[in-house]
Backbone as CSV, one residue per row, in Angstrom:
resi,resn,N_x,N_y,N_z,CA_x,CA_y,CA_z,C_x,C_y,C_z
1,UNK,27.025,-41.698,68.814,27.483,-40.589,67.976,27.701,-39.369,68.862
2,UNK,28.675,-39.101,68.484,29.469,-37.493,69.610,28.717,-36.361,68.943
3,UNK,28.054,-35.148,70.443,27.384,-33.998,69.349,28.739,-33.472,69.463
4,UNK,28.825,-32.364,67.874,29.520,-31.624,67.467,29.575,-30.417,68.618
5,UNK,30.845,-29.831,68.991,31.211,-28.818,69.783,31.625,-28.074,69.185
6,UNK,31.162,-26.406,69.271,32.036,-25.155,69.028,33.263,-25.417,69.354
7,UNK,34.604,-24.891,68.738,35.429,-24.900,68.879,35.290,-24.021,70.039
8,UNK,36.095,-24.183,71.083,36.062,-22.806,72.262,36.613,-21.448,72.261
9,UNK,37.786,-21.551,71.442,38.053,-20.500,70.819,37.401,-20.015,70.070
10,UNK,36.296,-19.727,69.326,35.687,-18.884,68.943,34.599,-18.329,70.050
11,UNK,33.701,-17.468,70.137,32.964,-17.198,71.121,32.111,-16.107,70.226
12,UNK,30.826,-16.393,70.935,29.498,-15.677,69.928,29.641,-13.977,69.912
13,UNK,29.726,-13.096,68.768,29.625,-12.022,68.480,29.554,-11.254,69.609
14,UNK,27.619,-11.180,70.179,27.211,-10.025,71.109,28.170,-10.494,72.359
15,UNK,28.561,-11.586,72.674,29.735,-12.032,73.431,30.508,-11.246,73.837
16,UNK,31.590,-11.080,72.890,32.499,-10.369,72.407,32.150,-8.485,72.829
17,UNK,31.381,-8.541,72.295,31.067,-7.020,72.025,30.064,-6.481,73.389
18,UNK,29.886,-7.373,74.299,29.372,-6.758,75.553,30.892,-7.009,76.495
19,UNK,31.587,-8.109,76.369,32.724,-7.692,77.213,33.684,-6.685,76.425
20,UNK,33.782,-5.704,75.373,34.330,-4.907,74.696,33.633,-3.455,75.459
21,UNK,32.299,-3.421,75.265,31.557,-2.279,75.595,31.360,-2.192,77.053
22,UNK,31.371,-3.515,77.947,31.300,-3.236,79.199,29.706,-3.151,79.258
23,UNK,29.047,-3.797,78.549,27.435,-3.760,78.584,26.983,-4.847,78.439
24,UNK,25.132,-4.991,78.511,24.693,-6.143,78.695,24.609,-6.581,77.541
25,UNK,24.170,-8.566,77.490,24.441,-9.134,76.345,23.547,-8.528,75.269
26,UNK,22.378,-8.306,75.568,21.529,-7.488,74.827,21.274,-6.133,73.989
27,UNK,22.175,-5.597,74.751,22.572,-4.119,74.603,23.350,-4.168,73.439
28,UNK,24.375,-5.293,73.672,25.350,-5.581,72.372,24.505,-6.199,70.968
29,UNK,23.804,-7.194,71.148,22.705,-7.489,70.043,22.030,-6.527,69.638
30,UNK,21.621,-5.506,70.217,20.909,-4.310,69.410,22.020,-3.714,68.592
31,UNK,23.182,-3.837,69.441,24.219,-3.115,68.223,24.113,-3.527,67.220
32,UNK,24.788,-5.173,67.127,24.723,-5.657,66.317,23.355,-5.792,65.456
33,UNK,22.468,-5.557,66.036,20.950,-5.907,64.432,21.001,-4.758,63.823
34,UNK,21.727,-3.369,64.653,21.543,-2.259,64.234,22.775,-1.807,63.216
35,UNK,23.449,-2.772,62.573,24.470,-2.562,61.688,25.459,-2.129,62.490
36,UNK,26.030,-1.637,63.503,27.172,-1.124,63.883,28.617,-1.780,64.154
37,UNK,28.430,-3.127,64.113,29.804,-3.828,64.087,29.997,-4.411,63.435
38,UNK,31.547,-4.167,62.904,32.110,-5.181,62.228,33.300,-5.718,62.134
39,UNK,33.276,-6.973,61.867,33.905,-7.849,62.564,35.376,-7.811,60.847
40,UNK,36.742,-7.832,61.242,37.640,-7.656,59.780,36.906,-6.353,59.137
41,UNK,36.408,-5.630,59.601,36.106,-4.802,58.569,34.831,-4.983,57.511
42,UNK,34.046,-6.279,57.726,32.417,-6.402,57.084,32.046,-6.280,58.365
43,UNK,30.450,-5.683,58.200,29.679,-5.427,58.727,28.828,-6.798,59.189
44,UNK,28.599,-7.226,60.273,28.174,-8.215,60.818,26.755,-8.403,61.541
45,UNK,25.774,-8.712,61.070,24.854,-8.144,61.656,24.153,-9.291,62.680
46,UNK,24.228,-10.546,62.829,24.244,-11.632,63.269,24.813,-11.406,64.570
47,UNK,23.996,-11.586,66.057,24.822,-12.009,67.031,25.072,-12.817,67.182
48,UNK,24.996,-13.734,66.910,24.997,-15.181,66.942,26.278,-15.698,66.140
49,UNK,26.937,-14.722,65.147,27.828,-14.943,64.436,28.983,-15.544,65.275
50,UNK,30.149,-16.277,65.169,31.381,-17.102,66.279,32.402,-16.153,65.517
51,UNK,32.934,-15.475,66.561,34.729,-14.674,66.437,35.489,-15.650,66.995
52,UNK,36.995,-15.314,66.186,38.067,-15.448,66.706,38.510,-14.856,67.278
53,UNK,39.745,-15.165,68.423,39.999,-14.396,69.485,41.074,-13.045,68.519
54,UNK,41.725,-13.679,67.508,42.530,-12.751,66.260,41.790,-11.862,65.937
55,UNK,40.291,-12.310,65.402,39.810,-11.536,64.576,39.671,-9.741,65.426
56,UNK,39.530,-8.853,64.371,39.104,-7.359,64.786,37.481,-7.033,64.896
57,UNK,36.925,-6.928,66.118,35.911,-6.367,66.153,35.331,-4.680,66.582
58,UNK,34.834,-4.517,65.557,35.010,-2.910,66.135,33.409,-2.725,66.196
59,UNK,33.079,-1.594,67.030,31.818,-0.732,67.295,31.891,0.465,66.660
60,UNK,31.422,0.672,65.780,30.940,2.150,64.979,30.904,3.188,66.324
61,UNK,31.780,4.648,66.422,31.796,5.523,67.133,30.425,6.280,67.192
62,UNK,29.692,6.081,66.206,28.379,7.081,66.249,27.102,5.444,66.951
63,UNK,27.470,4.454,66.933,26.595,3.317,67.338,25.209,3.891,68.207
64,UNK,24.107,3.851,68.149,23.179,4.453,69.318,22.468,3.628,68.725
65,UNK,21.200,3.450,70.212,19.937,2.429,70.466,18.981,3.463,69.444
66,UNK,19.236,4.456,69.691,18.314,5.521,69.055,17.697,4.911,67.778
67,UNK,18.799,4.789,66.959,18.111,4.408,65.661,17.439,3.464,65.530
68,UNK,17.558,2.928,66.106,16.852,1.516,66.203,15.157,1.383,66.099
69,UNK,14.570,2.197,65.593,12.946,2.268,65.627,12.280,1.782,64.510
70,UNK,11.315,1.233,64.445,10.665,0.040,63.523,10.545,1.013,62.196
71,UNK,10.440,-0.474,61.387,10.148,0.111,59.871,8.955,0.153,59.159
72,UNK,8.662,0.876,58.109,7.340,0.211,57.254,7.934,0.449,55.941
73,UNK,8.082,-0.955,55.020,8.152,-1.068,53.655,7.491,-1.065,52.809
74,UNK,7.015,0.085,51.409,6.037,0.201,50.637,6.573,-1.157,49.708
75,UNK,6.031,-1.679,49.193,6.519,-2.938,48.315,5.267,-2.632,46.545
76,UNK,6.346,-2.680,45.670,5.317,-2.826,44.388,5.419,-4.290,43.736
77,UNK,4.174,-4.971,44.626,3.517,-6.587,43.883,3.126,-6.870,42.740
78,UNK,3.655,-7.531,42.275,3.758,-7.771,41.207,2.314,-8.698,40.949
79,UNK,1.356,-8.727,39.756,0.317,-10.331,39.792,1.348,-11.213,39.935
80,UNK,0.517,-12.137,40.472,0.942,-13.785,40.772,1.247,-14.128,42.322
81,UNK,1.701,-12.353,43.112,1.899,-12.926,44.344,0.702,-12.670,45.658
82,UNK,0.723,-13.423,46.570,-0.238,-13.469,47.527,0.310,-12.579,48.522
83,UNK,-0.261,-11.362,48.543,-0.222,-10.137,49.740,-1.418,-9.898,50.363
84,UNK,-1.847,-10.094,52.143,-2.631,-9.360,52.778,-2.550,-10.188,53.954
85,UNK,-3.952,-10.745,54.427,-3.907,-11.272,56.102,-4.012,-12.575,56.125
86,UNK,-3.664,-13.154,55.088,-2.834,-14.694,55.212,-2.123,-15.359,56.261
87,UNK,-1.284,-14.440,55.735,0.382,-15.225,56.596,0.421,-14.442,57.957
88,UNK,0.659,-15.103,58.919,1.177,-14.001,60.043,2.429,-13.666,59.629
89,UNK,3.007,-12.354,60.958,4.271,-12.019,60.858,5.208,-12.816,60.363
90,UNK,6.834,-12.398,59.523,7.305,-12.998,60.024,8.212,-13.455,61.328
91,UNK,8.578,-14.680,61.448,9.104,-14.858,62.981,7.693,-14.702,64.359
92,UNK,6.748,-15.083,63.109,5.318,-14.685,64.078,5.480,-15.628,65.128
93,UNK,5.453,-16.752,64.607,5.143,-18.186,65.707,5.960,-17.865,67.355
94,UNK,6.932,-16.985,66.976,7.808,-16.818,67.932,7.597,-15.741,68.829
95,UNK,6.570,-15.031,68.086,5.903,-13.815,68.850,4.862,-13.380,69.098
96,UNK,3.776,-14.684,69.106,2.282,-14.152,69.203,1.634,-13.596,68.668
97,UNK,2.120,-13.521,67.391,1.360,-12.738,65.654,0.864,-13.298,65.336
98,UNK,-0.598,-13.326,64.827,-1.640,-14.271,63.991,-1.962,-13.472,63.214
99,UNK,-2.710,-13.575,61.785,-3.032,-12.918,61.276,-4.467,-13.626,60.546
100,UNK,-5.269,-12.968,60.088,-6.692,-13.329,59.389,-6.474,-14.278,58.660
101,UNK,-7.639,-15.167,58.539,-6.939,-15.871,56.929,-7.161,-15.415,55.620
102,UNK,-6.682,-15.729,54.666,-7.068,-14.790,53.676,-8.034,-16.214,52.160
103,UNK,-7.990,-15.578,51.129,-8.373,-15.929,50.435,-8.335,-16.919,49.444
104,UNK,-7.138,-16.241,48.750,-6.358,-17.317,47.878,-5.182,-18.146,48.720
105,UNK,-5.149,-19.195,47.765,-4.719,-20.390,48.339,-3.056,-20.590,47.527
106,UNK,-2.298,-21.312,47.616,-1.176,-21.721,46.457,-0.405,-20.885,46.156
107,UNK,-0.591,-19.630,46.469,0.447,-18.585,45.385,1.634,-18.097,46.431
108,UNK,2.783,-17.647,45.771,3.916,-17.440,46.535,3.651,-15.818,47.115
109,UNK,3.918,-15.927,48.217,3.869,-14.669,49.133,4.991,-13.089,48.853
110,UNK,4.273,-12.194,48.900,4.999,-11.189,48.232,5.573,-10.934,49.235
111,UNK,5.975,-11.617,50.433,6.776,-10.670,51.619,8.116,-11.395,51.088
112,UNK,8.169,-12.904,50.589,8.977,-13.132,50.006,10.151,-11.860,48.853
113,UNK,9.527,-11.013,48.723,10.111,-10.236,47.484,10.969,-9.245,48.451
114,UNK,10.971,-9.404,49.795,11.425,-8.231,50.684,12.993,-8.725,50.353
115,UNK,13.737,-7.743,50.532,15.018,-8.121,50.564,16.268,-6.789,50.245
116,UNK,17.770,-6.932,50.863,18.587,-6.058,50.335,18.372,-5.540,49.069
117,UNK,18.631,-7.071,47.797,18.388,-7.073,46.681,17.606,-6.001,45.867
118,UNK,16.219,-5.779,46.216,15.014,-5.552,45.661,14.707,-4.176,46.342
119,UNK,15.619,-3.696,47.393,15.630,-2.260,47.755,15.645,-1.159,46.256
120,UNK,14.931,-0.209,46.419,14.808,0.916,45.459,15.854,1.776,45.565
121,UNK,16.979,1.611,44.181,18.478,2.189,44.926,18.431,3.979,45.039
122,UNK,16.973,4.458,44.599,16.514,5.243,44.776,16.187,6.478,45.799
123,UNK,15.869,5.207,46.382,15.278,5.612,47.757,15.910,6.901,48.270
124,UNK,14.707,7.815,49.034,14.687,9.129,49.503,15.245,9.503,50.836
125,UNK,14.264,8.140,51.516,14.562,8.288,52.864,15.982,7.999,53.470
126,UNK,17.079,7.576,53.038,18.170,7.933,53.879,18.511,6.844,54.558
127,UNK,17.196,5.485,55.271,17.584,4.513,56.049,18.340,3.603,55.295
128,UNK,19.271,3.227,56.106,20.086,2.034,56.187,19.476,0.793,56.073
129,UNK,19.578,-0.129,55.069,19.273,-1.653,54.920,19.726,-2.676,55.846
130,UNK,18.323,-2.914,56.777,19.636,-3.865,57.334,18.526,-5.104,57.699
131,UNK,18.839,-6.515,58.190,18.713,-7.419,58.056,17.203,-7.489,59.189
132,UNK,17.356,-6.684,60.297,16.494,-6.729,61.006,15.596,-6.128,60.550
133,UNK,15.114,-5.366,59.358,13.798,-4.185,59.162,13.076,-5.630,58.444
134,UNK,13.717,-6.942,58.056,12.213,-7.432,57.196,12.225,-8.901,58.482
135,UNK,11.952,-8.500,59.591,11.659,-9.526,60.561,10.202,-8.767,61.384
136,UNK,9.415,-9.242,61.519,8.680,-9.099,62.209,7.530,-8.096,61.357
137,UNK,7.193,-8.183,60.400,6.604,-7.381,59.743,5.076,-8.074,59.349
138,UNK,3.830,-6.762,59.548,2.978,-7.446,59.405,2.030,-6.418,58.233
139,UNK,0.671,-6.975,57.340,0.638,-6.268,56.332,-1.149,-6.215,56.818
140,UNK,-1.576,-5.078,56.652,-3.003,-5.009,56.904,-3.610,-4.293,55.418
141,UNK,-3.108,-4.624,54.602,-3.657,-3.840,53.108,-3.351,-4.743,51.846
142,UNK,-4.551,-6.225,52.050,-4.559,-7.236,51.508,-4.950,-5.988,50.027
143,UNK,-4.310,-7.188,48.537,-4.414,-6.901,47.420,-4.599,-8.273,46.977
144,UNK,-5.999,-8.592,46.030,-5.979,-9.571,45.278,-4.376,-10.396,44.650
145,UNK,-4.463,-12.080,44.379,-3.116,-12.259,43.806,-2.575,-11.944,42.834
146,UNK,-3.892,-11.379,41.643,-4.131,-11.175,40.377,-3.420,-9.919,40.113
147,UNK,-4.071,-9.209,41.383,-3.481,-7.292,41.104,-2.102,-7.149,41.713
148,UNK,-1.921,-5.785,40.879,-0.666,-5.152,41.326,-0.954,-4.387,41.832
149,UNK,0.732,-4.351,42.293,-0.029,-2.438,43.031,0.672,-2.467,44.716
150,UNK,0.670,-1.421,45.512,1.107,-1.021,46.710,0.763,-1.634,47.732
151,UNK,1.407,-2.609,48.491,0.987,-3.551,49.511,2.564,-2.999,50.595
152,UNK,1.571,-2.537,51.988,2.576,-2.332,53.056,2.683,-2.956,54.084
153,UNK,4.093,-3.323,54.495,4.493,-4.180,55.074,5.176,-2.884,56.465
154,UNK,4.754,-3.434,57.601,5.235,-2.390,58.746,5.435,-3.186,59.832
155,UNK,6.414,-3.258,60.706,7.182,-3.559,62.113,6.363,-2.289,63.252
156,UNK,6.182,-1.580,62.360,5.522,0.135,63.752,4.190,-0.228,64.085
157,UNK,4.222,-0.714,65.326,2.906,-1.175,66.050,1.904,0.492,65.579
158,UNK,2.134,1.070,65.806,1.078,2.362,65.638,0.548,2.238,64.648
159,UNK,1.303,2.215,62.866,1.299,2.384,61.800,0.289,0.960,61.890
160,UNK,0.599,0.193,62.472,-0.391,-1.020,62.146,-1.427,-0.820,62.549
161,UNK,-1.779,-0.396,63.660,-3.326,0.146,64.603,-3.915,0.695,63.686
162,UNK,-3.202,1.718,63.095,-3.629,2.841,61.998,-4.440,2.119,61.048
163,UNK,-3.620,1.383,60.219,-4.097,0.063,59.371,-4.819,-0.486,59.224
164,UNK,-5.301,-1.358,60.283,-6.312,-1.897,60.721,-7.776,-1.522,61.165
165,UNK,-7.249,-0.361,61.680,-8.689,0.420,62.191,-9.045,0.978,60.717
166,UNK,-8.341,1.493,60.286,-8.458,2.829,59.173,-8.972,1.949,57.935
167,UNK,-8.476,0.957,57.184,-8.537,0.682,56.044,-9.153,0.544,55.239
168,UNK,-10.615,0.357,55.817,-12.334,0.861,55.432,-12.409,2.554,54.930
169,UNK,-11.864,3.301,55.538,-12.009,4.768,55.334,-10.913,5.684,54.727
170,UNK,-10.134,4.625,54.459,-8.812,4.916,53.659,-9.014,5.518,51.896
171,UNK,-8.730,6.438,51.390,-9.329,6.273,50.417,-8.312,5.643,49.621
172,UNK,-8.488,4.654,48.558,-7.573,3.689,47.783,-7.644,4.218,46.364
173,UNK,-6.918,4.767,45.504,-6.643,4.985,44.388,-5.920,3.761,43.476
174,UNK,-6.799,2.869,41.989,-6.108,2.133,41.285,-6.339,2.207,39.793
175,UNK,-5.795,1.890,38.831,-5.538,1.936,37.431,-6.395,0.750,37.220
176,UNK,-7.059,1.038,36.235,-7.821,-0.474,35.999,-7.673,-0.389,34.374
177,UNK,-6.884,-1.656,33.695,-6.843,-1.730,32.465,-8.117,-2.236,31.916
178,UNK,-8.923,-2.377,31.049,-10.208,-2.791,30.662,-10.081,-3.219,29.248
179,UNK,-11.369,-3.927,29.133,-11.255,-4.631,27.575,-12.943,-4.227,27.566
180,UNK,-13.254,-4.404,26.348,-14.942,-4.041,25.616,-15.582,-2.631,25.278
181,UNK,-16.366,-2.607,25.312,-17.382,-1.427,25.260,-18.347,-0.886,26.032
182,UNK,-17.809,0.001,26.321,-18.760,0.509,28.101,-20.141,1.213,27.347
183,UNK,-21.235,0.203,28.308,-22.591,0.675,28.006,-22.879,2.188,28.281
184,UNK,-24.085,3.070,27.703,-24.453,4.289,27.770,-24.179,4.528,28.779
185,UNK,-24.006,5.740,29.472,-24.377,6.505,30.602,-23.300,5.223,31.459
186,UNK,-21.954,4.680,31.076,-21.286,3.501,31.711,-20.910,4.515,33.067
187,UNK,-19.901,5.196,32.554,-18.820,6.167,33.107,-20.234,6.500,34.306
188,UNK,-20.706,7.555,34.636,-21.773,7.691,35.301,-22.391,6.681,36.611
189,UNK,-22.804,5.666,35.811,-23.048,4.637,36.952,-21.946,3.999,37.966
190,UNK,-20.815,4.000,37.063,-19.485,3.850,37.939,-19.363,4.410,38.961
191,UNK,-19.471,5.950,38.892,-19.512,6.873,39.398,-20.428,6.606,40.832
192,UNK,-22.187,6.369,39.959,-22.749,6.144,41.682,-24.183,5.685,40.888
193,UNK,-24.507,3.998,41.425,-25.787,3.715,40.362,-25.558,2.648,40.524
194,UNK,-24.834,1.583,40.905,-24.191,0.499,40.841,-24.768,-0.421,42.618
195,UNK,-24.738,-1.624,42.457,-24.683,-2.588,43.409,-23.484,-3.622,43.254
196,UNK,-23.201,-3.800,44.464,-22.367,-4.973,45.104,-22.667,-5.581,45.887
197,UNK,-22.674,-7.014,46.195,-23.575,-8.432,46.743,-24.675,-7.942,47.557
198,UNK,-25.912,-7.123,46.611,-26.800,-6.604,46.797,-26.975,-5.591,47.567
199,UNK,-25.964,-4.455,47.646,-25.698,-3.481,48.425,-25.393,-2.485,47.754
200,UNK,-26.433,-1.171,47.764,-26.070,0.011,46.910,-24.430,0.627,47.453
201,UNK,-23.870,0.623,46.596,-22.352,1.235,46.687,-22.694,2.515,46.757
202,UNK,-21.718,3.596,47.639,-21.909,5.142,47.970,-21.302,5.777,46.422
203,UNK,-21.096,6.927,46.212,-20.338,7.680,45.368,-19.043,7.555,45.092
204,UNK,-18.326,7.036,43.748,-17.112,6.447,43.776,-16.309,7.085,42.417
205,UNK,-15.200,7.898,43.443,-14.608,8.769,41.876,-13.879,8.067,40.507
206,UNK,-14.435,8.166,39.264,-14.112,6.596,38.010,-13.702,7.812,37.210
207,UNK,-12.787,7.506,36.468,-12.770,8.380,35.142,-11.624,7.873,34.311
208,UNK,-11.679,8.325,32.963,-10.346,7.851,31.931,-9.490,7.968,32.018
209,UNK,-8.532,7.567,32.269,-6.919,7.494,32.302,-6.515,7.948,31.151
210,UNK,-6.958,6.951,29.814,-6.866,6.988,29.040,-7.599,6.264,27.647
211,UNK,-7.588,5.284,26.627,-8.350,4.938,26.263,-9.009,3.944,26.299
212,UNK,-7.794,3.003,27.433,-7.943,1.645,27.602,-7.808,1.549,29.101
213,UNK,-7.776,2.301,30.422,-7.464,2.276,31.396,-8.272,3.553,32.380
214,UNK,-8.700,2.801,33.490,-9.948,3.886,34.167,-9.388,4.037,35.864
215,UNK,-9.996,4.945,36.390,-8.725,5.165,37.495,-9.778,5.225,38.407
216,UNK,-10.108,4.366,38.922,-10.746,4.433,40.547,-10.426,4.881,42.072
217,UNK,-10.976,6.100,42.791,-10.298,6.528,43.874,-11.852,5.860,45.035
218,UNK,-12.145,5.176,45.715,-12.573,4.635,46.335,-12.160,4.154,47.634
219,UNK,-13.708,3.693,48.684,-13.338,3.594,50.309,-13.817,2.003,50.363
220,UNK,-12.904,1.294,51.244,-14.155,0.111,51.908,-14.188,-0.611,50.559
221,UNK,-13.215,-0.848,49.602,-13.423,-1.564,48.626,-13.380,-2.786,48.903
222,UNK,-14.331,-4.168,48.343,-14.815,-5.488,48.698,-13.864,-6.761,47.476
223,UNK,-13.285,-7.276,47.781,-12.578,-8.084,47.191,-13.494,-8.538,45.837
224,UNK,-13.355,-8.385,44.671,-14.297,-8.675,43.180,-15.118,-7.290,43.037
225,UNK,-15.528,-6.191,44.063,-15.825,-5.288,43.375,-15.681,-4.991,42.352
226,UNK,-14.265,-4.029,41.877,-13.935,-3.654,40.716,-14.288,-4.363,39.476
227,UNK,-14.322,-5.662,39.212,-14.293,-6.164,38.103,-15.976,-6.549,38.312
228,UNK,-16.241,-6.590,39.368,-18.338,-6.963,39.046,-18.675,-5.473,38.245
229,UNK,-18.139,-4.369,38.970,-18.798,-2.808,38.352,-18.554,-2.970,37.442
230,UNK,-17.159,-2.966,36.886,-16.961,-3.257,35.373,-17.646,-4.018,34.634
231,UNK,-17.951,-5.366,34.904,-18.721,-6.182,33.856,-20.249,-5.611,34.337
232,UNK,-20.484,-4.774,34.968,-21.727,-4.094,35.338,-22.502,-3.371,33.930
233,UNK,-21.037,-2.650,33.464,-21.199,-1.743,32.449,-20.407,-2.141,31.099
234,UNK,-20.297,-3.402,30.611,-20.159,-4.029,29.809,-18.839,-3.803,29.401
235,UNK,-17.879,-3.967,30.708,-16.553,-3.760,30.474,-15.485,-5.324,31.739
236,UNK,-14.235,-5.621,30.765,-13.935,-6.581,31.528,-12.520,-6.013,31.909
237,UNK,-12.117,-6.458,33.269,-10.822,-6.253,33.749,-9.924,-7.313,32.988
238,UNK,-8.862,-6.073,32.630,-7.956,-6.791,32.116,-6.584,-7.200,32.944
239,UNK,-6.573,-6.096,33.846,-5.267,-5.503,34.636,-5.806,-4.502,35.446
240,UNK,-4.952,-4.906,37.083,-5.718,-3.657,37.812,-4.134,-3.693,39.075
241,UNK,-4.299,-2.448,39.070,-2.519,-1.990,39.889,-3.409,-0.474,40.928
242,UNK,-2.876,-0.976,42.238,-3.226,0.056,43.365,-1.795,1.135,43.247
243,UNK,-2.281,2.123,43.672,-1.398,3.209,43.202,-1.103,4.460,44.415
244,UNK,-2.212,4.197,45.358,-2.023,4.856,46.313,-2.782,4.594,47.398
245,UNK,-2.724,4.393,48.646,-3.632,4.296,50.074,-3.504,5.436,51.077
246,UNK,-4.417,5.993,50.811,-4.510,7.104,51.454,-4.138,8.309,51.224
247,UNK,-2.904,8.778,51.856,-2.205,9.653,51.320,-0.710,9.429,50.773
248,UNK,-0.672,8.049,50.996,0.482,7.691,50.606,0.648,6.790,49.176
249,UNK,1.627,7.590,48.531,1.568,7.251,46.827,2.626,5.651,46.559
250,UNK,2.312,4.690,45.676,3.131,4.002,45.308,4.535,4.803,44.403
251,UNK,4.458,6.005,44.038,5.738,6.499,43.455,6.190,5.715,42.334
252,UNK,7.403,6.326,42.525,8.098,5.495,40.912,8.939,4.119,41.507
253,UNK,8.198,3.113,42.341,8.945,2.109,42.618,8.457,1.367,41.161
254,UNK,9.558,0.406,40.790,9.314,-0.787,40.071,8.589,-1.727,40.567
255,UNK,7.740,-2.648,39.601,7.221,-3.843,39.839,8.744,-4.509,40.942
256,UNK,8.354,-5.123,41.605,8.904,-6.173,42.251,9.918,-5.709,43.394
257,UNK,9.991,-4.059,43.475,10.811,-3.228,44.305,10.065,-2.819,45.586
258,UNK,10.595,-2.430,46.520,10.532,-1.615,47.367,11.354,-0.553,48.096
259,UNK,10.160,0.341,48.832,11.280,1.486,49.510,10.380,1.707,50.900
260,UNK,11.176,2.800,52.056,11.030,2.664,53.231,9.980,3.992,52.785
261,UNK,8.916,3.786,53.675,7.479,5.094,54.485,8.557,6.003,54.970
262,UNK,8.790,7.017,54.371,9.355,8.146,55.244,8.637,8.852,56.144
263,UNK,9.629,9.472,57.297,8.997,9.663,58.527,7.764,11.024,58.259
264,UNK,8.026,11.822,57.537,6.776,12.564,57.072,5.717,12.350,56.426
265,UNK,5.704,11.006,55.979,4.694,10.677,55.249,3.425,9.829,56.360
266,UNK,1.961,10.381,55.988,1.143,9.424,56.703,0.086,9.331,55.950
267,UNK,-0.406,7.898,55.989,-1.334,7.368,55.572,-3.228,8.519,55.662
């Protein structure tokens, strides 16, 4: 059996576009991941893509390496999906990314939800969507599969250091929907009075949302906390959505959306 051959007349994208620019093959692949060429007039982001010798390839006049600096995506998870130190990067295997293992088992991965699609058409920050911001992304702000709520996904080695070191001392703000009748003096012990796997918990800010929903701002939170305190004080989780880490707010993204960490914003 004969292997299949490229036609020779076609020839690979960054190809093309380093003997165009007079630069290295690489130089041209950053163009290209960086949205700047396109090939007929679509935008091509693939070096790897095969031109014709007909076809029109052009380089965007403003094109620079500049922009090119990593991303971090706030994502709003929806229950059902598995976000935290599970999965390595993706494209990890290819880059020496490992990541912790995590907990739950079976459930579909919320990095899955990354995409053009599911961008917040909202969005503040100004960046450009492009194919390279959901490669290489790693998430240090595991969320139960059950909960919703703000899970970040970041390419910025710093922002990850940050992450990792920090996420114990981070303070985490979440909505907790509840069902029953909270024992005397409930609200209070929430507050600071309480144990977790036999460990007095420090001072933890709890209060009403509303009549059915209690808003926890807390550090160093332990995977089943929330719902042990609750059934502590004769109350059961019904629904629980993270809303903010640190200083950075989940906003008005939709369930199942995301948008880019703007450059003024820090954790």
């Amino acid at each position: 059996m004969t292997a299949h051959n490229p036609d020779p007349t076609h020839i690979r994208l960054a190809k093309r576009v380093a003997e165009q620019l007079s630069c290295s093959r690489s130089t041209a692949e950053q163009f290209i991941e960086g949205g700047f060429v396109s090939v007929d007039g679509q935008v091509e982001e693939a070096p790897g893509a095969r031109v014709r010798p007909d076809q029109t390839v052009v380089v965007a006049p403003d094109a620079s390496l500049l922009e090119l600096t990593p991303v971090t995506l706030l994502l709003h998870k929806p229950a059902g999906f598995e976000a935290g130190l599970g999965q390595p990067a993706q494209d990890g295997a290819a880059h020496g990314h490992t990541a912790h293992s995590s907990r739950s088992q079976g459930a579909a991965q919320a990095m899955s939800l990354l995409g053009s699609a599911s961008h917040l058409s909202e969005d503040a920050s100004g960046i450009r969507v492009l194919q390279r911001h959901f490669k290489q992304l790693e998430c240090f702000t595991p969320l139960p599969t059950e909960a919703s709520g703000l899970v970040v996904y970041t390419q910025d080695k710093r922002i990850a250091r940050k992450l990792a070191e920090d996420i114990e001392s981070l303070e985490q703000e979440c909505i907790v929907e509840v069902a029953g009748e909270i024992a005397a003096n409930g609200l209070q012990r929430l507050c600071h009075g309480l144990s977790f796997n036999g460990r007095p918990l420090p001072p933890i800010k709890v209060s009403w949302q509303n009549e059915t929903k209690l808003r926890f701002a807390l550090k160093g939170i332990r995977p089943g906390q929330i719902p042990a305190m609750c059934e502590a004080v004769g109350l059961r989780v019904v629904a629980l959505k993270r809303i903010r880490i640190g200083r950075v707010p989940l906003a008005k993204v939709p369930e199942g959306q995301w948008r880019y960490l703007q450059p003024w914003e820090k954790f």
